[in-house]
VEXTI-56011 format. One line per field, with one value per residue (C-alpha): x, y, z; residue number from 1. Coordinates in nm, 3 decimals. Layout:
N
c1 <- (X;...) $
c2 <- (Y;...) $
c3 <- (Z;...) $
nr <- (NUM;...) $
This chain:
454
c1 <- (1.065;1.297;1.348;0.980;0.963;1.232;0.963;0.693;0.851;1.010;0.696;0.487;0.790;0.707;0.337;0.458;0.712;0.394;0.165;0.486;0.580;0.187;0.054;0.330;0.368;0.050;-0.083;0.125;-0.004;-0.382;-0.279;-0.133;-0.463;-0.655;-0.399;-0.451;-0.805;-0.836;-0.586;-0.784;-1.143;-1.043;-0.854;-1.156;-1.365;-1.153;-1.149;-0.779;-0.864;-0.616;-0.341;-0.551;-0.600;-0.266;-0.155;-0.468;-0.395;-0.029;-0.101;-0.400;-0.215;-0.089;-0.518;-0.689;-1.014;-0.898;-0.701;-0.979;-1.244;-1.015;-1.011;-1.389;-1.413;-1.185;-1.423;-1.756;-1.575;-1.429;-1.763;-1.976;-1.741;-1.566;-1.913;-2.030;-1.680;-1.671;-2.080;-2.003;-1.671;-1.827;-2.104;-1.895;-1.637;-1.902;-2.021;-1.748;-1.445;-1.402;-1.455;-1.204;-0.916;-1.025;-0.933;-1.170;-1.165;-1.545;-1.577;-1.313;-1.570;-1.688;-1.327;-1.246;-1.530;-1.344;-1.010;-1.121;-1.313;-1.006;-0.804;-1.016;-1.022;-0.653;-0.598;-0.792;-0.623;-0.285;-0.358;-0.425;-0.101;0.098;-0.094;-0.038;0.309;0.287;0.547;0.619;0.303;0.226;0.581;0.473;0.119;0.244;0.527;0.226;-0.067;0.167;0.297;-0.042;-0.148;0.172;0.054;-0.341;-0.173;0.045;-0.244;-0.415;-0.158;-0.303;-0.671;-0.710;-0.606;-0.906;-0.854;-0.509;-0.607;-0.867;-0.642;-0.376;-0.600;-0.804;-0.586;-0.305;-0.587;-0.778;-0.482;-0.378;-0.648;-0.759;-0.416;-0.400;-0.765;-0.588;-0.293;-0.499;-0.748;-0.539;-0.668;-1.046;-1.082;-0.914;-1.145;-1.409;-1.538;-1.892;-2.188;-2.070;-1.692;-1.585;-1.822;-1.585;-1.263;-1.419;-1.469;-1.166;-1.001;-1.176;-1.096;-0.749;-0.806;-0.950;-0.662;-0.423;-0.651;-0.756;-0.352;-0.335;-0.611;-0.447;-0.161;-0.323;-0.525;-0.208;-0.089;-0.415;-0.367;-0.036;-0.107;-0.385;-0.243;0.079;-0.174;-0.335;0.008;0.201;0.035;-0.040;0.271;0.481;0.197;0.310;0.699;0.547;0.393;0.688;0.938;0.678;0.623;0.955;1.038;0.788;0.819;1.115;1.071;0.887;1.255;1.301;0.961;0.747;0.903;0.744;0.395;0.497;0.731;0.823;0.418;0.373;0.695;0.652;0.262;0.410;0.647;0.430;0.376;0.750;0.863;1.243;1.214;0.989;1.262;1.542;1.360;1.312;1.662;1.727;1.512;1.698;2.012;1.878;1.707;1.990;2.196;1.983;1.859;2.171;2.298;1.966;1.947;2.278;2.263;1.926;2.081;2.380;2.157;1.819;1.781;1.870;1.632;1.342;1.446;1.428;1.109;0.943;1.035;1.380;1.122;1.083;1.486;1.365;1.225;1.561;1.628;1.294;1.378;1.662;1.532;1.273;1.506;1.711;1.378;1.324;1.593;1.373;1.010;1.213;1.306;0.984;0.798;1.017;0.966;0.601;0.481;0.618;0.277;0.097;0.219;0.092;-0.245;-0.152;-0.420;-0.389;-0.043;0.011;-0.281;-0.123;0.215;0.066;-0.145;0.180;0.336;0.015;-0.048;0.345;0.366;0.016;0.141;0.446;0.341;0.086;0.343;0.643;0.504;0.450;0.878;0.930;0.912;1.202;1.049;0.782;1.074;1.156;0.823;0.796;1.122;1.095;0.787;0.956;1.178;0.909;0.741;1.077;1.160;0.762;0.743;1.078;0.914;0.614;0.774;1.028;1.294;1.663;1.958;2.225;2.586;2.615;2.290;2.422;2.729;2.516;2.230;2.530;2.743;2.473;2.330;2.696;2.708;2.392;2.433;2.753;2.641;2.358;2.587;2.789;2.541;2.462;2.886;2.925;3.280;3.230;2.935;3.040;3.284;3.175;2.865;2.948;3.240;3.004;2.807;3.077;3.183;2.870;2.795;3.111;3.141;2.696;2.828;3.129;2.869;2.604;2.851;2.991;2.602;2.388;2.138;2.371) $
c2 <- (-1.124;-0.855;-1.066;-1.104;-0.717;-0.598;-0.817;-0.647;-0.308;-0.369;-0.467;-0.147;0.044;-0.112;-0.010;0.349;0.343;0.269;0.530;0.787;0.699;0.671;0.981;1.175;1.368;1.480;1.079;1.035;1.336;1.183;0.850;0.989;1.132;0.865;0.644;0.886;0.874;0.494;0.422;0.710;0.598;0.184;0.241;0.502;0.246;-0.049;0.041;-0.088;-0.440;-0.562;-0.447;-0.456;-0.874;-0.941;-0.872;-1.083;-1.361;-1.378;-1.359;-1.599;-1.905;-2.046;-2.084;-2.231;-2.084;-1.704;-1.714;-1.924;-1.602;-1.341;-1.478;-1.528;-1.151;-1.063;-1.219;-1.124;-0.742;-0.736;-0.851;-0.596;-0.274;-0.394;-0.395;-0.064;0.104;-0.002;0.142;0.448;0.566;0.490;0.773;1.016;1.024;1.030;1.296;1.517;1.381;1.685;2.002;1.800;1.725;1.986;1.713;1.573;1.174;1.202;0.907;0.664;0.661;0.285;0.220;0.337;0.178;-0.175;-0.086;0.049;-0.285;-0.500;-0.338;-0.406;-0.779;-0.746;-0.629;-0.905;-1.212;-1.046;-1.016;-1.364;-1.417;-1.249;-1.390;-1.744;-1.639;-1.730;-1.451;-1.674;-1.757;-1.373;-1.304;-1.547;-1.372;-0.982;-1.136;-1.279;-1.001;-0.761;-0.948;-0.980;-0.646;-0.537;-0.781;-0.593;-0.247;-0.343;-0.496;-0.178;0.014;0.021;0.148;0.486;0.735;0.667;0.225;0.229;0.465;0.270;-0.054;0.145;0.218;-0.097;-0.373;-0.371;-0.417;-0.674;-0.851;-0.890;-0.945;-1.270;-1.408;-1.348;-1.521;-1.814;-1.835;-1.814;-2.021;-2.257;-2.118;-2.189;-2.471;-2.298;-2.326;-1.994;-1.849;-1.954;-1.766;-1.450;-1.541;-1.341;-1.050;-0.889;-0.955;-0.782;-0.484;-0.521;-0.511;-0.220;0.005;-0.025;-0.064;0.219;0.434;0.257;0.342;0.728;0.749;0.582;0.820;1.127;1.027;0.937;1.278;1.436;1.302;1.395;1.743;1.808;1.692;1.893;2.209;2.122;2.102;2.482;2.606;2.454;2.321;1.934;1.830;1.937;1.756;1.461;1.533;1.577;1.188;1.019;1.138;1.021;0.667;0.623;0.765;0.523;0.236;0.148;0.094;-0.169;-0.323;-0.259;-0.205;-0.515;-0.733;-0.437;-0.635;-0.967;-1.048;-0.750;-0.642;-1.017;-1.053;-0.741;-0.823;-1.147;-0.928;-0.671;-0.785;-0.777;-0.387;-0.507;-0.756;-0.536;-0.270;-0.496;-0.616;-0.216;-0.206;-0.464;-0.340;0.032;-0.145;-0.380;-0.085;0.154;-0.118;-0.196;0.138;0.403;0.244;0.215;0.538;0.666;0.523;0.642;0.958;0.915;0.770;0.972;1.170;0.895;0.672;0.930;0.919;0.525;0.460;0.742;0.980;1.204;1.498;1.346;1.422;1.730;1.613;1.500;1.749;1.693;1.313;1.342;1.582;1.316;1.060;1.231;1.219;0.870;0.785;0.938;0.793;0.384;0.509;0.697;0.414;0.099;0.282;0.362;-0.034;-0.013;0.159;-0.074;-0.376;-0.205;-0.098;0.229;0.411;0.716;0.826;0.644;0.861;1.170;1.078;0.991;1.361;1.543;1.393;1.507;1.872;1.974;1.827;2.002;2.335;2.323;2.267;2.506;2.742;2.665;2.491;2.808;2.868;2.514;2.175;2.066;2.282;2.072;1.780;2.018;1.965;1.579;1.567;1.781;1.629;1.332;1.494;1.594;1.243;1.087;1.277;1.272;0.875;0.835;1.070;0.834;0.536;0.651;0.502;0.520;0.403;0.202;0.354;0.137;0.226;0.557;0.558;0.344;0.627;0.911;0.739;0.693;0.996;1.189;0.992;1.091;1.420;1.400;1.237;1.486;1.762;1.640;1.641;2.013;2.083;2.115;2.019;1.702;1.571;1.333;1.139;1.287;1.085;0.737;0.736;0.806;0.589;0.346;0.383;0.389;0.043;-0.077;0.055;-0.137;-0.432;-0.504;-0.404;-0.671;-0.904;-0.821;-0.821;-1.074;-0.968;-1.076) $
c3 <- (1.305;1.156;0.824;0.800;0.886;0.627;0.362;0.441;0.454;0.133;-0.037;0.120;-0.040;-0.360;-0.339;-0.266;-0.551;-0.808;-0.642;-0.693;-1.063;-1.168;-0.969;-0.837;-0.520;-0.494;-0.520;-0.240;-0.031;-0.109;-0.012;0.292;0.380;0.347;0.567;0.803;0.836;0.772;1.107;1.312;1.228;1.313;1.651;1.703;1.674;1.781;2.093;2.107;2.174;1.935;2.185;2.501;2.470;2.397;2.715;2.848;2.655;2.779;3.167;3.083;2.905;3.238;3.266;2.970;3.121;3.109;2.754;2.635;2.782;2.638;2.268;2.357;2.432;2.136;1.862;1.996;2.016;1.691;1.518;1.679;1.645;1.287;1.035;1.257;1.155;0.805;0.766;0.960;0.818;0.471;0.508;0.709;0.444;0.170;0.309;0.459;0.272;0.058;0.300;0.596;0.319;0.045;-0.210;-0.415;-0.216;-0.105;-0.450;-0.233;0.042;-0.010;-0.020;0.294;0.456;0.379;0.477;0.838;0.873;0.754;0.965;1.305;1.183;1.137;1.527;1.639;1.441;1.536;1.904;1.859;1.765;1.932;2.296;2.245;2.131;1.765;1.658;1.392;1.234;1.265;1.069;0.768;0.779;0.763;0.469;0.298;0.302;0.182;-0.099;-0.185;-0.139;-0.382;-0.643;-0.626;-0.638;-0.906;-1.108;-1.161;-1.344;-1.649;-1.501;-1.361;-1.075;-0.862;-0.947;-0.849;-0.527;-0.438;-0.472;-0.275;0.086;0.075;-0.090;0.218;0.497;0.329;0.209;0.552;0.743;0.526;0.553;0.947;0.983;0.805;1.031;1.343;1.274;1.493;1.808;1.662;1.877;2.250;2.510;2.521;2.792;2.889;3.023;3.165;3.192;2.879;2.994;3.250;3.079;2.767;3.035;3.141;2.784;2.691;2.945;2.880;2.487;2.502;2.694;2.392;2.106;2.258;2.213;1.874;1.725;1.860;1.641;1.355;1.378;1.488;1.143;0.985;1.052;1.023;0.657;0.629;0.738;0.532;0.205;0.300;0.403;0.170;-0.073;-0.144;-0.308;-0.011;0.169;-0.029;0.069;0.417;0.397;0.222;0.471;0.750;0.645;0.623;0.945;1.092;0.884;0.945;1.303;1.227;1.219;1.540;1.758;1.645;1.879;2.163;2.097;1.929;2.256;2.446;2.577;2.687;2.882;3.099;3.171;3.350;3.515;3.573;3.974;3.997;3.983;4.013;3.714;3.528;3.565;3.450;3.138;3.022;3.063;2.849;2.561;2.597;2.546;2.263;2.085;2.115;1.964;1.695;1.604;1.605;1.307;1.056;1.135;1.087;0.736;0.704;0.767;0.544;0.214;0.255;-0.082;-0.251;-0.070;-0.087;-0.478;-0.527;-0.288;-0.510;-0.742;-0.822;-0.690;-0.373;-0.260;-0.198;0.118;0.243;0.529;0.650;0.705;0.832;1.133;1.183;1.225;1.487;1.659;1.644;1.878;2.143;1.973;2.050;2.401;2.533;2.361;2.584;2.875;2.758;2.731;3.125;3.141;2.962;3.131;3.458;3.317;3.466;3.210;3.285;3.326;2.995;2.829;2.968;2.804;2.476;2.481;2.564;2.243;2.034;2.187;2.175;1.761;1.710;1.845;1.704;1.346;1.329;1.449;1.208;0.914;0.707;0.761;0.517;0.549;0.762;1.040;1.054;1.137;1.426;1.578;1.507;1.710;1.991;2.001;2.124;2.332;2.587;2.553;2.646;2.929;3.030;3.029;3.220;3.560;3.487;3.510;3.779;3.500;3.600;3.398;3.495;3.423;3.127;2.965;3.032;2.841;2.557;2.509;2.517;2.284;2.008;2.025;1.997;1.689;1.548;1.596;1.449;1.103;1.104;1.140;0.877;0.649;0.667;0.627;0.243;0.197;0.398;0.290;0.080;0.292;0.645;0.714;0.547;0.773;1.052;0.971;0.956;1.297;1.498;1.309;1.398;1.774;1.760;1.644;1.857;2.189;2.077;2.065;2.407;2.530;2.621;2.359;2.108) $
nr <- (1;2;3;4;5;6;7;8;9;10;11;12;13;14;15;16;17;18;19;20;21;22;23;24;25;26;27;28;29;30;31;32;33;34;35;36;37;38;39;40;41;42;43;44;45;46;47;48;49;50;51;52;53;54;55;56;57;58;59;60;61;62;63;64;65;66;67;68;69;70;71;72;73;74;75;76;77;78;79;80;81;82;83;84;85;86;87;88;89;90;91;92;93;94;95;96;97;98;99;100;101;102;103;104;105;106;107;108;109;110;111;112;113;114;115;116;117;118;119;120;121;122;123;124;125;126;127;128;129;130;131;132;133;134;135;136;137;138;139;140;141;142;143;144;145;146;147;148;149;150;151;152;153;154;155;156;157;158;159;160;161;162;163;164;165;166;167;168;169;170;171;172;173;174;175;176;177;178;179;180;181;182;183;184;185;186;187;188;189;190;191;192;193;194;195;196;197;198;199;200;201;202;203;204;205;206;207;208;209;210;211;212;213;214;215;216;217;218;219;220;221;222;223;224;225;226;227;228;229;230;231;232;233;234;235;236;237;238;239;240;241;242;243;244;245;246;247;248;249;250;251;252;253;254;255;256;257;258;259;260;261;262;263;264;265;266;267;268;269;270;271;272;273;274;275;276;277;278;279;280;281;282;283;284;285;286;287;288;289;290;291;292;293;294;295;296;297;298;299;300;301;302;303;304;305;306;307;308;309;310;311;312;313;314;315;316;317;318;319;320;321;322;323;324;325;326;327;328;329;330;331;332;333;334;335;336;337;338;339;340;341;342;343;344;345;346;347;348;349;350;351;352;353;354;355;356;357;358;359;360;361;362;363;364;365;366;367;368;369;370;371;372;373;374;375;376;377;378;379;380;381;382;383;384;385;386;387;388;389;390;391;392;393;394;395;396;397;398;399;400;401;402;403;404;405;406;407;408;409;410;411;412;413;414;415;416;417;418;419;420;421;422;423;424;425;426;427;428;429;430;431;432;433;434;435;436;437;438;439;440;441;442;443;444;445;446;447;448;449;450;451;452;453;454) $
């Protein structure tokens, strides 16, 4: 899963790297928009079953009846709330594109339509997927769509602004979502529910879909308007600094938080009866994630004007210090969001929506408060942000750390600091945070191999 997650994040980096050279920052800060709206509008109108039936699927395979009623539910979902997004999100941006972003994007309207469709279909194949454990097939598909989407996006180079935007929002969703249908059309033939079977597990999925997706859309518009006010504050190409340094900041976790729904999400919703086990298992993932994560980001840390400046443009190093506060903040997004899937597992709707909303009003507040000081005060909010979702989801889940885990978290996060620091101390920053870097990789390596998750 990671190698096939590297792929496809090297390949969306690709697609960036075009938009960038072609249309410069202020491609980038359109594209960003319109990524924004296209993951708000389909988990608006998703309804989060793509993350509600995994979990059904899983607890359901010991019964062919109730997997075979959830995939049932899944398809007769997805085909009633996909077309009605695509149609929907089509006028409303035709119509109200320009005055929300103040861009001129209303003409990418038909566009959009596709991509929030695709991506619904998407949900649902991967759900699929990921239920009946598949992680593989679901690997090959992600490597796949986004090679293809790459190839689309590189094909319309030669055409114009709008082509290659166009190709850029739509290309990745449909690209993906064909290839998925392909690789789960393996389950075409598991048993469906009949009659009214599917009808309460589709009630079921919903209600907690919905909980996941109300979350997911207060991200995305979190995102949308932190962007937006960014643009009007700033202007748009420090919006388009602003959206470089976030999808990096978030796509590389793909590295790292995938296996949360490919094998994570399933595991605890058969432990989920079990509080001990359940516990154990979150414990596990803390360890594995601290593990896995303090070094990618203390490189991160170490190599991010340069990367900013070969995923885009030698303008986009600007943008470095902005990163680089984001990153610091991802140690707490992997943490809150282990502890988070806790929630999940236990359907416990609610206290997971009110975790999710503390994330989205603190970030909200705080940008609109310190966005107009610069750019890497907007990384301030992103991670304090986090901060207060981390230490919100650990009194919701009652979470308590072993000594070891103790040391673990305390240990990477001196480091981190440490490199960060470094990088703001002139005379060291040359050799400072490589050695850093160095030794947190080192001190990572040597626990894994001590560890059972080695």
């Amino acid at each position: 899963m990671a190698v096939s997650s590297a792929l496809a994040l090297g390949l969306g980096a690709v697609r960036m790297k075009i938009v960038a050279v072609d249309l410069g920052a202020s491609g980038i800060g359109s594209l960003g928009i319109l990524m924004a709206a296209v993951s708000t509008l389909a988990t608006t109108f998703g309804c989060g079953l793509g993350v509600s039936a995994i979990g059904a699927i899983a607890v359901g395979l010991d019964s062919g009846d109730r997997a075979g009623s959830a995939r049932e539910a899944l398809r007769r979902g997805t085909w009633v709330l996909a077309p009605t997004a695509g149609l929907v999100s089509c006028a409303a941006w035709f119509w109200w594109g320009d005055d929300f972003t103040g861009e001129p994007l209303g003409f990418l309207a038909p566009w959009l339509g596709v991509a929030v469709f695709a991506t619904i279909l998407t949900a649902r194949y991967s759900a699929l997927l990921s239920g009946f454990g598949k992680v593989r097939e679901l690997s090959a598909a992600n490597v796949v769509g986004a090679a293809l989407a790459t190839l689309v996006v590189a094909a319309s180079i030669p055409s114009s602004d709008r082509t290659m935007l166009a190709a850029a929002v739509a290309a990745p969703p449909v690209a993906l979502a064909a290839v998925t249908a392909l690789a789960s059309r393996v389950f075409a033939r598991t048993p469906g529910g009949r009659g009214g079977t599917w009808r309460p597990e589709l009630r079921s999925m919903i209600k907690l879909g919905v909980t996941v997706s109300s979350s997911v859309i207060m991200v995305s518009a979190s995102q949308l308007f932190a962007t937006s006010w960014v643009t009007r504050t700033l202007g748009i190409d420090s919006a388009g600094l602003f959206q470089a340094s976030w999808s990096i900041a978030n796509l590389y976790l793909v590295f790292l938080l995938s296996a949360l729904t490919a094998e994570y999400l399933p595991r605890l919703s058969k432990l989920r009866l079990d509080p001990l086990a359940t516990s154990e298992a979150a414990r596990e993932q803390v360890r594995l994630l601290i593990l896995l994560a303090a070094p990618i980001i203390a490189w991160l840390l170490v190599v991010a004007p340069w990367l900013l400046q070969l995923l885009y443009t030698r303008d986009f190093a600007q943008a470095a210090g902005l990163l680089r506060v984001q990153l610091l903040g991802d140690v707490f997004k992997v943490l809150g969001w282990t502890l988070a899937f806790i929630l999940l597992a236990r359907e416990s709707k609610t206290r997971y929506f009110a975790g999710e909303l503390s994330w989205n009003l603190t970030f909200v507040g705080l940008v609109a408060l310190l966005a107009r000081h610069g750019l890497e005060f907007v990384g301030v909010a992103y991670a304090a942000a986090y901060v207060v979702y981390l230490l919100i989801t650990v009194a919701q889940t009652r979470f308590r750390l072993d000594a070891d885990t103790r040391r673990l978290m305390l240990v990477a996060l001196s480091g981190l600091f440490a490199v960060y620091a470094l990088t703001l101390w002139p005379e060291g920053a040359r050799w400072g945070p490589p050695v850093g870097a160095v030794l947190i990789s080192g001190w990572a390596l040597w626990k894994l191999r001590r560890s059972a998750a080695w």
